[in-house]
C-alpha positions as CSV (number, residue, x, y, z in Angstrom):
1,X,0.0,0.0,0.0
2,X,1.1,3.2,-1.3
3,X,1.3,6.3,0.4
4,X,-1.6,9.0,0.0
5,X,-2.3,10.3,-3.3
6,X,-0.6,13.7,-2.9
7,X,2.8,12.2,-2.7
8,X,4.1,12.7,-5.7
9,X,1.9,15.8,-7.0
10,X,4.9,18.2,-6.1
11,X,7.5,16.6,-6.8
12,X,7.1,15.1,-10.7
13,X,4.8,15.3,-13.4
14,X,2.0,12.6,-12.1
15,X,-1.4,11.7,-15.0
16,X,-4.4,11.4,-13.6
17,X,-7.1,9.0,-15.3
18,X,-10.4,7.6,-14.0
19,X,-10.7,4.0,-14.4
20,X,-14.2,4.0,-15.7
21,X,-13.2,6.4,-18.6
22,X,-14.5,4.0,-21.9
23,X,-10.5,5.5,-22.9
24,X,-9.1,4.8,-19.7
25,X,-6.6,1.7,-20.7
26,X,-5.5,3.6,-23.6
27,X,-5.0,6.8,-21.9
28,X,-2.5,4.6,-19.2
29,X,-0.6,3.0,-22.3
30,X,-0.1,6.6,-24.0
31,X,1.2,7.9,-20.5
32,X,3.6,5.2,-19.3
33,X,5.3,5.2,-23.0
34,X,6.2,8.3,-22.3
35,X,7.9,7.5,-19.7
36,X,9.6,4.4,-21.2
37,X,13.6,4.2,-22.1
38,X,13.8,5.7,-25.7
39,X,16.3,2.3,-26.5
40,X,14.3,-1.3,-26.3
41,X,17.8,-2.2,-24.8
42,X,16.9,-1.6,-21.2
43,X,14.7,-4.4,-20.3
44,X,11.2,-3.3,-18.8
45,X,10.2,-5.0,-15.4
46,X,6.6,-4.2,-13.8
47,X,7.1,-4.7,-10.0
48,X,3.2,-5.2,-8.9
49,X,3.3,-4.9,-5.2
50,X,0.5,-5.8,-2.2
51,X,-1.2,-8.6,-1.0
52,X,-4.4,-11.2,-1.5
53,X,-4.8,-10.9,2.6
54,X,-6.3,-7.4,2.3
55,X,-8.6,-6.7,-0.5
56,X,-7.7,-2.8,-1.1
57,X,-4.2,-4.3,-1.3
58,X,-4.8,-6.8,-3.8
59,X,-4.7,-4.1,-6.4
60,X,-0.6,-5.0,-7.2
61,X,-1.1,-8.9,-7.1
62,X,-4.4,-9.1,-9.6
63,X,-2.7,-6.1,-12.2
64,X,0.6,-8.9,-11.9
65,X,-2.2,-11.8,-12.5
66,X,-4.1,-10.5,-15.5
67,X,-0.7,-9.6,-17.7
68,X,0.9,-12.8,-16.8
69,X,-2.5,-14.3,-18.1
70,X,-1.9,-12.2,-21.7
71,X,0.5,-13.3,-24.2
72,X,3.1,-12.3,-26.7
73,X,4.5,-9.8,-23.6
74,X,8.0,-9.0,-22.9
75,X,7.9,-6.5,-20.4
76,X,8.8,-9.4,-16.7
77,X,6.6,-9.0,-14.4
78,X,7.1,-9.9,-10.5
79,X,4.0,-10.1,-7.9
80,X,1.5,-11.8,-8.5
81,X,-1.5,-13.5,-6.7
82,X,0.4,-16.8,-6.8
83,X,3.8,-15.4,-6.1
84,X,3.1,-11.8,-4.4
85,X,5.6,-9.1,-3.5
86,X,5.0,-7.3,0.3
87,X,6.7,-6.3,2.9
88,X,8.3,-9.3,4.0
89,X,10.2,-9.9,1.0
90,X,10.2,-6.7,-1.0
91,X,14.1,-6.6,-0.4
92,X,14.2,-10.3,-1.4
93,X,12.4,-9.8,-4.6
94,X,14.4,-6.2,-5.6
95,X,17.6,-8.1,-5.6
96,X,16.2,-10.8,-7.3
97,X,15.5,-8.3,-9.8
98,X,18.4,-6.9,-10.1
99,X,20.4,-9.8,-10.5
100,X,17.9,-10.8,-13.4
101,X,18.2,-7.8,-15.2
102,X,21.0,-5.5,-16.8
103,X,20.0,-2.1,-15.8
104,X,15.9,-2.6,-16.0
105,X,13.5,0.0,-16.0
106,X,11.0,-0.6,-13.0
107,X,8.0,0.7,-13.3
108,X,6.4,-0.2,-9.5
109,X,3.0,-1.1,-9.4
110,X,0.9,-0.6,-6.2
111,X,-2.5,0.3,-3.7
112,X,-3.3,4.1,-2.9
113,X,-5.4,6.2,-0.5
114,X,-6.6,9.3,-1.1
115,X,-9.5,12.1,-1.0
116,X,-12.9,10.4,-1.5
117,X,-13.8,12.0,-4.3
118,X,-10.1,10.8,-5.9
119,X,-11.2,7.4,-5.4
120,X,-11.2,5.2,-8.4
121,X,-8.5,7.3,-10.3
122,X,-5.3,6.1,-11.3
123,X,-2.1,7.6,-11.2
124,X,1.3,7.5,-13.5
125,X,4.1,9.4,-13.2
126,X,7.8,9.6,-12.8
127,X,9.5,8.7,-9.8
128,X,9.4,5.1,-7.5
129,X,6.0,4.0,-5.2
130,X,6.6,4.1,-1.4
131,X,5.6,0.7,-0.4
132,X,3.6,0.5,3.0
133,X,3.8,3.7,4.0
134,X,0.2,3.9,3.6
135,X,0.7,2.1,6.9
136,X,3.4,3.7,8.3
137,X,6.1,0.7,7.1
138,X,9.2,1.4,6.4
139,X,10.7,-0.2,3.0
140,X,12.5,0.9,-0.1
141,X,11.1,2.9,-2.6
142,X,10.0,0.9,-5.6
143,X,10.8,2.1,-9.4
144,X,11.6,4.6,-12.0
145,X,8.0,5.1,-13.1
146,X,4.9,4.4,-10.8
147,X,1.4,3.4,-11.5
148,X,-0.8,3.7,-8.5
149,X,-4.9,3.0,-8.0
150,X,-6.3,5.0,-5.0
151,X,-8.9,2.3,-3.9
152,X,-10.4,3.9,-1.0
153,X,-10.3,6.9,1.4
154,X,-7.0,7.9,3.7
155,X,-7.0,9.9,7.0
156,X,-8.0,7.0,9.9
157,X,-7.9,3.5,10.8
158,X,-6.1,2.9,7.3
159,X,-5.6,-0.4,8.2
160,X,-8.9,-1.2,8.5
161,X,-10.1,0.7,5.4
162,X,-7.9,-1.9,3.1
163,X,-9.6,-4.5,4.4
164,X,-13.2,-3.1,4.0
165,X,-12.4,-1.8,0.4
166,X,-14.3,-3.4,-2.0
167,X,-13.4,-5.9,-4.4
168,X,-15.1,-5.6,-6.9
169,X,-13.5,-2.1,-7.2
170,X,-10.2,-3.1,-6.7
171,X,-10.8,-6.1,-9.6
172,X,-12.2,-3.4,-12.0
173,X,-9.3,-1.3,-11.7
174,X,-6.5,-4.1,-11.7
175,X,-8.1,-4.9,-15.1
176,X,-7.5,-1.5,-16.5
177,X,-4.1,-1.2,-15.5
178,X,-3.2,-4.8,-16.7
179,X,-5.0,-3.6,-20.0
180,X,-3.0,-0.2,-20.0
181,X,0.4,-1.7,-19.6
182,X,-0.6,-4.6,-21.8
183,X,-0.8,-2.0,-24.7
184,X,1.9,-0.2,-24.0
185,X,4.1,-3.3,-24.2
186,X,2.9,-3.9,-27.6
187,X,3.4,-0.3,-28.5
188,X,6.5,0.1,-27.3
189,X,8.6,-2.5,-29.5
190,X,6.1,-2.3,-32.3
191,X,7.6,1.2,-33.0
192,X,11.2,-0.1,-32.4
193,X,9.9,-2.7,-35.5
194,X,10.2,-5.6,-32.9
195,X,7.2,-8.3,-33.6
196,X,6.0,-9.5,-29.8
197,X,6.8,-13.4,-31.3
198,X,10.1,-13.3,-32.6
199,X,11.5,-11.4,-29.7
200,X,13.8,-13.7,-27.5
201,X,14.2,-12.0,-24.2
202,X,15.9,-8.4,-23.1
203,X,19.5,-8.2,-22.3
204,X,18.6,-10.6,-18.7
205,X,22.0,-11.8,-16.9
206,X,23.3,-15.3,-17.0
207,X,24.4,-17.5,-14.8
């Protein structure tokens, strides 16, 4: 769980987008490519953080779920509902990453708070997601880029608020963000004149 919604307002450009927009995946896609490495050299890892134990965090784990269910992807995406990334192996999964990965872009992936009437927007911007410090956990800032779903209302008992947020809510906009990035992916290397099926993999590490 991310931190409230105004956390990165003053510090980089942040894109605001209601999930029920009927544009609202394709608005996401057009606003993380801008974001994206101008080379397809830099491999592309989506870091979707949270957990299926509290429904307003389960935002990270179902985005991770639905693009791992697409195909033809080559952005590598970590946290899922099978295999989810939280706070008790965040660290674990970062260095995993790293030692996957020459010099990947990481765009983090995660739960917010914020103003009820901000509820159902998404957010994508520059700059890392603050894992848990929604509530008041201290771990390591996730990301180059961030893509962030505020899924309920911040300000007391926010504990307790993720785990009365509503599901079907949280589903609804997991499924545009996994639609968002799922387009971007194709745009991405499509420009680059890169088909999705004959690409092997990015420049990942061996052994």
């Amino acid at each position: 769980m991310n931190l409230k919604s105004s956390l990165f307002e003053s510090k980089n450009r942040t894109s605001r987008i209601l999930y029920e927009d009927l544009d609202a995946s394709r608005k996401i896609s057009q606003e993380l490519l801008s974001l994206l490495p101008e080379t397809h050299l830099q491999p592309i890892v989506v870091v979707c953080i949270g957990t299926d134990r509290s429904t307003g965090d389960s935002l990270g784990p179902l985005v991770g779920t639905f693009l791992n269910e697409k195909s033809a992807s080559r952005f590598h995406v970590y946290g899922t509902l099978d295999d989810p990334i939280h706070a008790m192996n965040l660290e674990e999964k970062l260095s995993e990453i790293q030692n996957n990965h020459v010099d990947p872009f990481i765009i983090g992936v995660d739960a917010c708070l914020g103003r009820l009437k901000s509820v159902g927007i998404v957010q994508i911007g520059e700059g890392p997601v603050k894992p848990g410090a929604g509530v008041n956990k201290d771990l390591p800032a996730v990301g180059n880029a961030h893509i962030t779903g505020i899924v309920n209302v911040s300000g007391f008992m926010e504990f307790m608020v993720l785990q009365n947020t509503r599901l079907n809510l949280v589903l609804k906009m997991a499924r545009t963000i996994a639609n968002g990035i799922h387009y971007a992916n194709s745009q991405y290397y499509r420009k680059r004149g890169l088909s999705p099926l004959n690409w092997a993999f990015d420049q990942e590490k061996t052994p």
